[in-house]
PDB file as gemmi writes it, atoms N, CA and C in Angstrom:
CRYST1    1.000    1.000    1.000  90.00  90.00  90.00 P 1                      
ATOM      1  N   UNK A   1     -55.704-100.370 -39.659  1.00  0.00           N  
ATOM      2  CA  UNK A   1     -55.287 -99.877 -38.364  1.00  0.00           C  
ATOM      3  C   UNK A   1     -53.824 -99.449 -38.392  1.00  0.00           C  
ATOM      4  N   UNK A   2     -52.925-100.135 -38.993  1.00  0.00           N  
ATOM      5  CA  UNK A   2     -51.447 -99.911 -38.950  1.00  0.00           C  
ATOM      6  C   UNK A   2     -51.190 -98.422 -40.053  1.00  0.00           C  
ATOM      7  N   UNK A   3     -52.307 -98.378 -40.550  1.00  0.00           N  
ATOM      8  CA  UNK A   3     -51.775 -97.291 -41.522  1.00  0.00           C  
ATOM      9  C   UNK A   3     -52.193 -96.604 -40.725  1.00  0.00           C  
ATOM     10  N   UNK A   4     -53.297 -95.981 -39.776  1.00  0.00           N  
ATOM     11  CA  UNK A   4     -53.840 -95.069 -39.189  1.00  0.00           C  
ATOM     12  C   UNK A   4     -52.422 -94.275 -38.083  1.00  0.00           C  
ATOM     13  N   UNK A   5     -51.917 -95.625 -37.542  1.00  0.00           N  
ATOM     14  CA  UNK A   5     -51.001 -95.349 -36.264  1.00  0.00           C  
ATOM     15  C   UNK A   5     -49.471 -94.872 -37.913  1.00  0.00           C  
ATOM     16  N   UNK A   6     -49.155 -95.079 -38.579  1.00  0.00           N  
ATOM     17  CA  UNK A   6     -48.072 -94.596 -39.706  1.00  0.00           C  
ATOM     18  C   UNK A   6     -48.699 -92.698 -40.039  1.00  0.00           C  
ATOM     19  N   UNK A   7     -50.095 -92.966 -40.255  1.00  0.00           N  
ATOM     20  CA  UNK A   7     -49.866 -91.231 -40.330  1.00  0.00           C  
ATOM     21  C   UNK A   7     -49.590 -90.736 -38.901  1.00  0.00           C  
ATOM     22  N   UNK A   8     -50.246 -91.323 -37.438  1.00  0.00           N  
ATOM     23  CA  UNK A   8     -50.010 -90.378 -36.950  1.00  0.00           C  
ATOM     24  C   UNK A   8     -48.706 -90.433 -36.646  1.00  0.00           C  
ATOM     25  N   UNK A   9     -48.256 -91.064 -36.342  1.00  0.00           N  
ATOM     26  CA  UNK A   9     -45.828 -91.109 -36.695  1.00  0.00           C  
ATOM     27  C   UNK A   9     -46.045 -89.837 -37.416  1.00  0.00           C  
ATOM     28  N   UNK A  10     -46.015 -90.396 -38.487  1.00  0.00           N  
ATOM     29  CA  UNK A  10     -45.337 -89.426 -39.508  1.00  0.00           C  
ATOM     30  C   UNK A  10     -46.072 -87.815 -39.200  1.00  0.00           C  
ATOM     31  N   UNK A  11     -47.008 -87.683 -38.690  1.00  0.00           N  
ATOM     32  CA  UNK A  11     -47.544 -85.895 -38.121  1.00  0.00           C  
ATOM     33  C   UNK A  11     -46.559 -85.895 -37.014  1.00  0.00           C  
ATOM     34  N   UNK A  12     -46.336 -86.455 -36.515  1.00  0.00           N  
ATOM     35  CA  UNK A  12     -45.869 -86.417 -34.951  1.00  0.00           C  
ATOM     36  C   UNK A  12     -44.336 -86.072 -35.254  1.00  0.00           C  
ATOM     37  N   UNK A  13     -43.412 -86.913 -36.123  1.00  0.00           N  
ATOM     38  CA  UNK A  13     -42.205 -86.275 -36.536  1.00  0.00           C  
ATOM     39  C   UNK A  13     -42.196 -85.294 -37.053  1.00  0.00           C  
ATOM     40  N   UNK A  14     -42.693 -85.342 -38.334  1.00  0.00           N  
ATOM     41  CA  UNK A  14     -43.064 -84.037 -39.040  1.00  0.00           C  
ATOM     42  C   UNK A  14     -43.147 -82.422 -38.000  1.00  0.00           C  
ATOM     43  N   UNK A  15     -43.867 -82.531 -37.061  1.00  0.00           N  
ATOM     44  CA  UNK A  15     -44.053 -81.706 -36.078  1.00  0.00           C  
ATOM     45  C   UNK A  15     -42.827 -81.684 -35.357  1.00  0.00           C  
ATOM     46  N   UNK A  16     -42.138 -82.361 -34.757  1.00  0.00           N  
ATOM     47  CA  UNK A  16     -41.056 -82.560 -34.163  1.00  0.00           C  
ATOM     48  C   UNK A  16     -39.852 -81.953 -34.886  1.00  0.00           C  
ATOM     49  N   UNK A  17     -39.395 -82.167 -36.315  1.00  0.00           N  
ATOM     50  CA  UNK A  17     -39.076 -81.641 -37.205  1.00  0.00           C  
ATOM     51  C   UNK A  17     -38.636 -80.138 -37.578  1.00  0.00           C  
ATOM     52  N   UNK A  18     -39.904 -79.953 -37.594  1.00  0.00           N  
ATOM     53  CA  UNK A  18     -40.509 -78.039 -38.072  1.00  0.00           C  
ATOM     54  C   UNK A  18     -40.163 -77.564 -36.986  1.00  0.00           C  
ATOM     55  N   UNK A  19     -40.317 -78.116 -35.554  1.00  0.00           N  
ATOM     56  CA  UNK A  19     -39.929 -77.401 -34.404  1.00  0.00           C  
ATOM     57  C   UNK A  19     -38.852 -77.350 -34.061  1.00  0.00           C  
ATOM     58  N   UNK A  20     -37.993 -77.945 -34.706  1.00  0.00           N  
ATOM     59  CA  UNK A  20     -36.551 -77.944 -34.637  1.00  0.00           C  
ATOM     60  C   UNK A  20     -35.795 -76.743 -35.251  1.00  0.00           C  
ATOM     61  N   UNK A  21     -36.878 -76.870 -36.697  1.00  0.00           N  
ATOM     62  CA  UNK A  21     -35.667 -75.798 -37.624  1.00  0.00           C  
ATOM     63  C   UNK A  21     -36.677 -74.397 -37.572  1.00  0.00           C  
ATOM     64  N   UNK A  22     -37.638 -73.798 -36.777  1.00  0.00           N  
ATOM     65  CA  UNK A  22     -38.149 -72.802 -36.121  1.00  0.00           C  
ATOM     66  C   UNK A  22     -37.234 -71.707 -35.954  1.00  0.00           C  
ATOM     67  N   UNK A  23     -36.764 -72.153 -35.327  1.00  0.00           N  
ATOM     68  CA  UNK A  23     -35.149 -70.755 -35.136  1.00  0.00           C  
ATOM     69  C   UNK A  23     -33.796 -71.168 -35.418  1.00  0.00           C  
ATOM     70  N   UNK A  24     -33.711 -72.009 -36.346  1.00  0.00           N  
ATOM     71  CA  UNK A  24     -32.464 -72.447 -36.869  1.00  0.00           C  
ATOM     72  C   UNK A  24     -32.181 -71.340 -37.462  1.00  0.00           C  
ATOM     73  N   UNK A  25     -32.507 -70.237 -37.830  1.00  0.00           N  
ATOM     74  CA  UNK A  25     -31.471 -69.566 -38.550  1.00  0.00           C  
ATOM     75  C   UNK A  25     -31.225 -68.272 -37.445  1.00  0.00           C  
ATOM     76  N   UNK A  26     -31.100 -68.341 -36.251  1.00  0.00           N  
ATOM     77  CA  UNK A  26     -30.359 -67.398 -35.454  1.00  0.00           C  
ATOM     78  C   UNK A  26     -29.329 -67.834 -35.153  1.00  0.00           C  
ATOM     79  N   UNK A  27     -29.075 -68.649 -34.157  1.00  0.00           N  
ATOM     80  CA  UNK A  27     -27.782 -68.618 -33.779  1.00  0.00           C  
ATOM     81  C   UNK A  27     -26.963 -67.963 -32.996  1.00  0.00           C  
ATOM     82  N   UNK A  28     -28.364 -66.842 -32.405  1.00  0.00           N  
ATOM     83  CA  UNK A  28     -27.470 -66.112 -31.046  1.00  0.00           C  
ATOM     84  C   UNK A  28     -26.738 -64.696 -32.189  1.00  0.00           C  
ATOM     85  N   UNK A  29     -26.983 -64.333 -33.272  1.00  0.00           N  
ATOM     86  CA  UNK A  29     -27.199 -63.765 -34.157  1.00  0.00           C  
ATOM     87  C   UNK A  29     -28.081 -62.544 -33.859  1.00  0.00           C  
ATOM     88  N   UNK A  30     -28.887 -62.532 -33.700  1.00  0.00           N  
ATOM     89  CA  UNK A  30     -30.272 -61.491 -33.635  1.00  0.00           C  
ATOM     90  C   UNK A  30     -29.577 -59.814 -32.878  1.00  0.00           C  
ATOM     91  N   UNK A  31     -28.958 -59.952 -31.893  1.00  0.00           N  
ATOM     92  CA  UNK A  31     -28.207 -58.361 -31.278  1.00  0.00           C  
ATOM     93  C   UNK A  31     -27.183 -58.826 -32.256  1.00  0.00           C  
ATOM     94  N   UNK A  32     -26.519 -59.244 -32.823  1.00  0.00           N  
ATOM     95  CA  UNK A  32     -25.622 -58.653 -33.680  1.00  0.00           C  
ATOM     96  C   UNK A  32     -26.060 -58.149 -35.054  1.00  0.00           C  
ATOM     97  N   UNK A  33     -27.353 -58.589 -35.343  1.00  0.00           N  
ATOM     98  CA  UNK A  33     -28.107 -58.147 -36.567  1.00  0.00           C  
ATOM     99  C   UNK A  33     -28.251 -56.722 -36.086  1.00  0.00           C  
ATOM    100  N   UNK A  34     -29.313 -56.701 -34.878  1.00  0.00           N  
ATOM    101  CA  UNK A  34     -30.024 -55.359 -34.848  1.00  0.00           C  
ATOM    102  C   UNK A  34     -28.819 -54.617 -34.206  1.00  0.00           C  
ATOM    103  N   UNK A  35     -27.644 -54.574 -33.288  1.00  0.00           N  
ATOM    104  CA  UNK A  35     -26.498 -53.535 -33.485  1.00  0.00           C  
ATOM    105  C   UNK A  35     -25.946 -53.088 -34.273  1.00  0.00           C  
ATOM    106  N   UNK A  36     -25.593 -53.934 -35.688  1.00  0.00           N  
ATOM    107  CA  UNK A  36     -25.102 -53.581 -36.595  1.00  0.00           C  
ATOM    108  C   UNK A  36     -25.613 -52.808 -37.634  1.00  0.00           C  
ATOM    109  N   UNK A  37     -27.036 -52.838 -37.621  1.00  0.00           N  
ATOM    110  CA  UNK A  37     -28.187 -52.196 -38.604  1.00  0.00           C  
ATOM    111  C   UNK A  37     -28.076 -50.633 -37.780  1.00  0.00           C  
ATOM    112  N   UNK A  38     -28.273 -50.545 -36.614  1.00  0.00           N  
ATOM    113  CA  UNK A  38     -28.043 -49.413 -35.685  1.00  0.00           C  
ATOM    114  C   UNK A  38     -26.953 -48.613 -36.081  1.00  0.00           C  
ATOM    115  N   UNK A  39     -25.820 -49.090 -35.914  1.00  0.00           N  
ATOM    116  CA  UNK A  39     -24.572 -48.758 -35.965  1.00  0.00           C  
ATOM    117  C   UNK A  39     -24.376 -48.492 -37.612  1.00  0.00           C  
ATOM    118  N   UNK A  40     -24.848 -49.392 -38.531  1.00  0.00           N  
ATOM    119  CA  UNK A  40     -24.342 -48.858 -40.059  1.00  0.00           C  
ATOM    120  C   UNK A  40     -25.617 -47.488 -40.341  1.00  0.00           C  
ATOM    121  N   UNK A  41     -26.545 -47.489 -39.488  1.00  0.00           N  
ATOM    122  CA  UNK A  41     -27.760 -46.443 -39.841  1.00  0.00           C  
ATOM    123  C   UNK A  41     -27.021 -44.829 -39.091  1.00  0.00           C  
ATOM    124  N   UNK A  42     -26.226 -44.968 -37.899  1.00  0.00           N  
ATOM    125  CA  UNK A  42     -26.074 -44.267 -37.398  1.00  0.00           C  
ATOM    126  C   UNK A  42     -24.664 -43.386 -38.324  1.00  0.00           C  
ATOM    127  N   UNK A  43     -23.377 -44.461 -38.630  1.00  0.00           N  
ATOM    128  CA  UNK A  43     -22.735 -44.451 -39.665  1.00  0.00           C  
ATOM    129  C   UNK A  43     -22.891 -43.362 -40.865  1.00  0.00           C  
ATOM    130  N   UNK A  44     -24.415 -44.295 -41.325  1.00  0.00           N  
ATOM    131  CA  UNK A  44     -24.127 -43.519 -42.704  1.00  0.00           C  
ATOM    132  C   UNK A  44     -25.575 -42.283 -42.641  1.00  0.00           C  
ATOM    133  N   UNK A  45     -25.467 -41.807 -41.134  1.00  0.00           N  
ATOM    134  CA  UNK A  45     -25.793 -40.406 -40.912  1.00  0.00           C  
ATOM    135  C   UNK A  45     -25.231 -39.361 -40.390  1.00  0.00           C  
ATOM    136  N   UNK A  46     -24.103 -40.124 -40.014  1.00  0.00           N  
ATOM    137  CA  UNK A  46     -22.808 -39.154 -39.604  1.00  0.00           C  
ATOM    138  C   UNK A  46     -22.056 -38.444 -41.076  1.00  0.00           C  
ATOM    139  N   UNK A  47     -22.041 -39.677 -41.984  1.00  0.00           N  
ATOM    140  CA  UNK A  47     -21.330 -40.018 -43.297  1.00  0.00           C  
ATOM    141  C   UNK A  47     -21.898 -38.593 -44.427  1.00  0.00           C  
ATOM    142  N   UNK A  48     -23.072 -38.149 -43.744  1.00  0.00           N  
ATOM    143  CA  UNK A  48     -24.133 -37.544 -44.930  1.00  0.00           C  
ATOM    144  C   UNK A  48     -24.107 -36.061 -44.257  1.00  0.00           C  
ATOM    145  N   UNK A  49     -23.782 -36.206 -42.503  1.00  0.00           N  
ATOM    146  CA  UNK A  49     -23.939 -34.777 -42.353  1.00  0.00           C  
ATOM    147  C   UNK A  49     -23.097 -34.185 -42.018  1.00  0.00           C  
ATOM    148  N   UNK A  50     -21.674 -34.874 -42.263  1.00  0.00           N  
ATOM    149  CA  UNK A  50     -20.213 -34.327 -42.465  1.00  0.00           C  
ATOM    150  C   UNK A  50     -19.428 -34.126 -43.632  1.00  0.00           C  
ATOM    151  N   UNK A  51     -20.594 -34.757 -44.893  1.00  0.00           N  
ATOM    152  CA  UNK A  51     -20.527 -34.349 -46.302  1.00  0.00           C  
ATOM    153  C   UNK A  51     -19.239 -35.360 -46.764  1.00  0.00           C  
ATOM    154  N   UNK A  52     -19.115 -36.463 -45.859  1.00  0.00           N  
ATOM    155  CA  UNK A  52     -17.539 -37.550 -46.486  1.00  0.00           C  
ATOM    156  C   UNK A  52     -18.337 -38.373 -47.598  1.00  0.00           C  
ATOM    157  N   UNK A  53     -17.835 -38.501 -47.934  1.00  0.00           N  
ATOM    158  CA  UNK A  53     -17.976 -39.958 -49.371  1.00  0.00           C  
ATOM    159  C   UNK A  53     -18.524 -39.306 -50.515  1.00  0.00           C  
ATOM    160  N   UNK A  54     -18.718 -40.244 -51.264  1.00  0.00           N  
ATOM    161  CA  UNK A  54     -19.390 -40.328 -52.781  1.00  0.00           C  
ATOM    162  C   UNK A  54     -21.531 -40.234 -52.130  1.00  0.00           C  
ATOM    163  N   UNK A  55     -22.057 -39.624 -53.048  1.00  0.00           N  
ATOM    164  CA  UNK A  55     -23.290 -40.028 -52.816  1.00  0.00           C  
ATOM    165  C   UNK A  55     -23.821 -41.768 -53.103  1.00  0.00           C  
ATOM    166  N   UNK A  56     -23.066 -41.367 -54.381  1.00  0.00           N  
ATOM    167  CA  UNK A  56     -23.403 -43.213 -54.822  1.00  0.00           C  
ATOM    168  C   UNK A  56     -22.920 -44.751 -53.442  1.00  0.00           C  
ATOM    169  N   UNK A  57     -21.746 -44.097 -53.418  1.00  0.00           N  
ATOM    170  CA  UNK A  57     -21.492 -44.866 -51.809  1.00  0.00           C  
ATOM    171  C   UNK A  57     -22.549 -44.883 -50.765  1.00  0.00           C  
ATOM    172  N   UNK A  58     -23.289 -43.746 -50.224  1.00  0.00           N  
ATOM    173  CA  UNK A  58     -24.391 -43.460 -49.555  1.00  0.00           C  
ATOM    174  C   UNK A  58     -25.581 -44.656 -49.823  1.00  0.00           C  
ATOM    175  N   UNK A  59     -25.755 -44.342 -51.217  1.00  0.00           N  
ATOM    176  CA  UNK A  59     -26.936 -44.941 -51.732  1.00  0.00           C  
ATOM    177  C   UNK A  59     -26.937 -46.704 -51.698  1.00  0.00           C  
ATOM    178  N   UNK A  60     -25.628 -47.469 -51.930  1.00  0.00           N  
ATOM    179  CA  UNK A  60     -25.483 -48.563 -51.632  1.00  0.00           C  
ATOM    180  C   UNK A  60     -25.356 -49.009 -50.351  1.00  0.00           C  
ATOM    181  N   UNK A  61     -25.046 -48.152 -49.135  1.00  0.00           N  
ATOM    182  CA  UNK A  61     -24.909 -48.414 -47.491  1.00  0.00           C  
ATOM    183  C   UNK A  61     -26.362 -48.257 -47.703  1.00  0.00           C  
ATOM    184  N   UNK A  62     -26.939 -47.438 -47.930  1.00  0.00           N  
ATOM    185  CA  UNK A  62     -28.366 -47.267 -47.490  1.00  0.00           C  
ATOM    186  C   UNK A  62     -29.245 -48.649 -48.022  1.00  0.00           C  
ATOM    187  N   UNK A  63     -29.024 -49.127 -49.231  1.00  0.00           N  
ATOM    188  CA  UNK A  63     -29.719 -50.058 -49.620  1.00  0.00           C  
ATOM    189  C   UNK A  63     -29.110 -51.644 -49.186  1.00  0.00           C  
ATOM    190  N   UNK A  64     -27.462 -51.455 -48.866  1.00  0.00           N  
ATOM    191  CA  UNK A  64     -27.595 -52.549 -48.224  1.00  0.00           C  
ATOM    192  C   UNK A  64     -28.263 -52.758 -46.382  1.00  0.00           C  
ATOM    193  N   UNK A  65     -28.328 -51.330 -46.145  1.00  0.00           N  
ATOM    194  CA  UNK A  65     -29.211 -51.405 -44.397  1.00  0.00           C  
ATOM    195  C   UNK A  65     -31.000 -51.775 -44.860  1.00  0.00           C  
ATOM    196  N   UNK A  66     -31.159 -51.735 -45.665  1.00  0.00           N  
ATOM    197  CA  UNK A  66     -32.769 -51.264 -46.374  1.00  0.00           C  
ATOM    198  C   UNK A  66     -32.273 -52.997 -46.455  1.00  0.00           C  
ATOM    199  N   UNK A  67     -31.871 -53.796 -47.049  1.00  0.00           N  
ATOM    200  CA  UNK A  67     -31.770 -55.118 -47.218  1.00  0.00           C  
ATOM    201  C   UNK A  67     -31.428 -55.527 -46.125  1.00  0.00           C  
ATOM    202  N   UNK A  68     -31.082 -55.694 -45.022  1.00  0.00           N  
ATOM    203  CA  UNK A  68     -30.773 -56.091 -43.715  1.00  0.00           C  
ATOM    204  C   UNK A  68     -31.900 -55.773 -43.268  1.00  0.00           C  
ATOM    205  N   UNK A  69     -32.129 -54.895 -42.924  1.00  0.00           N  
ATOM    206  CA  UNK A  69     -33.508 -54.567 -42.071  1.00  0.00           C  
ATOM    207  C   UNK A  69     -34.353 -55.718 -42.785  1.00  0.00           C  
ATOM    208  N   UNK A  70     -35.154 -55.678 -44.002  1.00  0.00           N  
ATOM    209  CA  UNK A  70     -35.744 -56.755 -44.250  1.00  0.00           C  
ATOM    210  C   UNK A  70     -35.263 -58.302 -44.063  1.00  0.00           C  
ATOM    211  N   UNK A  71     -34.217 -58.821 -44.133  1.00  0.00           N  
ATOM    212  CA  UNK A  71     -33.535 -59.528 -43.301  1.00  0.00           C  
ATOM    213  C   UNK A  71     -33.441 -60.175 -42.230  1.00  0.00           C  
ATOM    214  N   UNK A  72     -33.634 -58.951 -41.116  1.00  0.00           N  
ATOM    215  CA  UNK A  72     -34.099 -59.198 -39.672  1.00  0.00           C  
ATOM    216  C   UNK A  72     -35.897 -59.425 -39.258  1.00  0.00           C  
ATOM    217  N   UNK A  73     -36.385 -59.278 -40.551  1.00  0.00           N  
ATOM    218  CA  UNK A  73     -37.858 -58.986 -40.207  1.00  0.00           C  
ATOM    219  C   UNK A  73     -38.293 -60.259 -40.208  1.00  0.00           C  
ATOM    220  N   UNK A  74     -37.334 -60.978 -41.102  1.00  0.00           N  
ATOM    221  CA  UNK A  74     -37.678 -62.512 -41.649  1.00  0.00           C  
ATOM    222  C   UNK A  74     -36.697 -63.618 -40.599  1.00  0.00           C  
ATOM    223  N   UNK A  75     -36.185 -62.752 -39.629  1.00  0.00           N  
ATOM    224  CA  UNK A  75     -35.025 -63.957 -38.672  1.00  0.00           C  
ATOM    225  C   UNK A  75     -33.679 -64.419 -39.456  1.00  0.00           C  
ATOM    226  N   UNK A  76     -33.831 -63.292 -40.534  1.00  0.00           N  
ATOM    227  CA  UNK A  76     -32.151 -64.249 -41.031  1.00  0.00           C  
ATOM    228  C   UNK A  76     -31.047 -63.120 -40.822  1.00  0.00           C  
ATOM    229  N   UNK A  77     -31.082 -63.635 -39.482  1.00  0.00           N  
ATOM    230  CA  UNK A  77     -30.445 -62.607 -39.117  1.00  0.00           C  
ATOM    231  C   UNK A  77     -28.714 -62.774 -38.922  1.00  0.00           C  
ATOM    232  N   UNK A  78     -27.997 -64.054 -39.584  1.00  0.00           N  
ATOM    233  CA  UNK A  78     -26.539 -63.847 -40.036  1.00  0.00           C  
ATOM    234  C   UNK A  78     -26.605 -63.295 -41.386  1.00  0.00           C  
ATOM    235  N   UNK A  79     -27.557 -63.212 -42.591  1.00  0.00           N  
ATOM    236  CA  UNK A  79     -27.509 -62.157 -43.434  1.00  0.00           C  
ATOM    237  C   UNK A  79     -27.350 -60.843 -43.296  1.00  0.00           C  
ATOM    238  N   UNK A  80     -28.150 -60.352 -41.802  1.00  0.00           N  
ATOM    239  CA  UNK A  80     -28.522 -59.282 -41.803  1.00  0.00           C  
ATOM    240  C   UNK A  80     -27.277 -58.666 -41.136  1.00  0.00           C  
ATOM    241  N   UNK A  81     -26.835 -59.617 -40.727  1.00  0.00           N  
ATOM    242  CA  UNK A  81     -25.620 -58.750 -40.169  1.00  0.00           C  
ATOM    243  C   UNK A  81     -24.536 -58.818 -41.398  1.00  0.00           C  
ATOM    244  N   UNK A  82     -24.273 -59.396 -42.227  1.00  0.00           N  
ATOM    245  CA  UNK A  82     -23.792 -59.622 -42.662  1.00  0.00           C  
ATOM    246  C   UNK A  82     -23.657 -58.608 -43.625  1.00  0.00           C  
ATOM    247  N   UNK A  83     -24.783 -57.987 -43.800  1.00  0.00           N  
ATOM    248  CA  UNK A  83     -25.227 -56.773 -45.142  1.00  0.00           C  
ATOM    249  C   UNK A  83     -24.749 -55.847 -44.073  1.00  0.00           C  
ATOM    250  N   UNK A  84     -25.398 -55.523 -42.832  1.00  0.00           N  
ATOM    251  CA  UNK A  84     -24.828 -54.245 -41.719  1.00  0.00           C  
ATOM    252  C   UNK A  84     -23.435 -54.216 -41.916  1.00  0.00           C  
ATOM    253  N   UNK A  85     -22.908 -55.374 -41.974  1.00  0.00           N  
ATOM    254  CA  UNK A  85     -21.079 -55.375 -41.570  1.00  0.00           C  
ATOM    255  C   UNK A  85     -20.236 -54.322 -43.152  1.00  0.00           C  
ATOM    256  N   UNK A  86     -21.058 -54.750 -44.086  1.00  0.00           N  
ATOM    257  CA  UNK A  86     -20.927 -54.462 -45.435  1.00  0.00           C  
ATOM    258  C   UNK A  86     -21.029 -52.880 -46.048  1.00  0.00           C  
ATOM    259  N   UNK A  87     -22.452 -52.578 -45.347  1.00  0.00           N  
ATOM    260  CA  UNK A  87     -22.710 -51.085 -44.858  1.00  0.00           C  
ATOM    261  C   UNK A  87     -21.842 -50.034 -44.296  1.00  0.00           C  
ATOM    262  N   UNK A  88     -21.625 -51.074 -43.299  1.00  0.00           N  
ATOM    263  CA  UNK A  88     -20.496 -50.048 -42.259  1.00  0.00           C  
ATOM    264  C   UNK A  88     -19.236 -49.781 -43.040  1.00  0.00           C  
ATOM    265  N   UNK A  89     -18.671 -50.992 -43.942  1.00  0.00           N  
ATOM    266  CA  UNK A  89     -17.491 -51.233 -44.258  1.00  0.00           C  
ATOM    267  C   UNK A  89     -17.161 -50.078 -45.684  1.00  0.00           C  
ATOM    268  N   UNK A  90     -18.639 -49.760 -46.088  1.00  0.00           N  
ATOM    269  CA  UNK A  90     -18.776 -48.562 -47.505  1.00  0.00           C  
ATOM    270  C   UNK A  90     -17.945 -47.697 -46.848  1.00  0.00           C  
ATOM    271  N   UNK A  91     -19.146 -47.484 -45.835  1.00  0.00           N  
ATOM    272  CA  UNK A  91     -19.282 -45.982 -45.162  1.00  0.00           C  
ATOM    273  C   UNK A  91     -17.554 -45.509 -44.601  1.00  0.00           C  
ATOM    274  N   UNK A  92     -17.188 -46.591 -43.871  1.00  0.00           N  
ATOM    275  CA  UNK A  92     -16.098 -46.369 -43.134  1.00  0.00           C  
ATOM    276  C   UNK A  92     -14.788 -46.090 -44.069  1.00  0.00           C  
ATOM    277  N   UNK A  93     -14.922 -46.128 -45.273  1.00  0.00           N  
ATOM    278  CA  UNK A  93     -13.588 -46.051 -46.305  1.00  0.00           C  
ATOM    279  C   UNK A  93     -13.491 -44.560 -46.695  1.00  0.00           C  
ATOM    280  N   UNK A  94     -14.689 -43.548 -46.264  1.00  0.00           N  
ATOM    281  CA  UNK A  94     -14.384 -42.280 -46.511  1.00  0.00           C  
ATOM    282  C   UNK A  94     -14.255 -41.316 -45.139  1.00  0.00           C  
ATOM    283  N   UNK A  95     -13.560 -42.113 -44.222  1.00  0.00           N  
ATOM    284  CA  UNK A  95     -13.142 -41.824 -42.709  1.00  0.00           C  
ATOM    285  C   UNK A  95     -11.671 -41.215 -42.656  1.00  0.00           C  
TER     286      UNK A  95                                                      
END                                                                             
């Protein structure tokens, strides 16, 4: 009997637990992910049709927004901003 009432504890925390760290990785994060993905997408299409930078520069903003976006798809979204901020920061050095 005492072991019966120990699993259900232990489901019952366990559950308690998982529901905790559910959205632990926002943080009030999430509009600064998806503004910044916006803003480095918008960036490095200004960047391409005013002919500024290196292409190779292009190609790393683009793949670090291409890595953010996946990023945000998964909720980790202080990465994702984090790669946007990074993006922007290519793009913006041939301003």
């Amino acid at each position: 009997m005492k072991q019966h009432h120990l699993s259900k504890i232990l489901a019952i925390g366990t559950m308690v637990f998982l529901s905790g760290c559910m959205d632990a990785g926002d943080r009030g994060l999430g509009p600064s992910c998806q503004s910044g993905v916006v803003a480095a997408e918008r960036a490095l299409g200004n960047a391409k049709a005013n002919n500024l930078g290196r292409a190779i520069d292009w190609a790393k903003a683009a793949g670090l927004i291409a890595a953010a976006r996946t990023q945000q798809q998964f909720s980790e979204y202080q990465n994702c901003a984090l790669k946007a901020a990074k993006a922007r920061e290519i793009i913006g050095r041939h301003k």
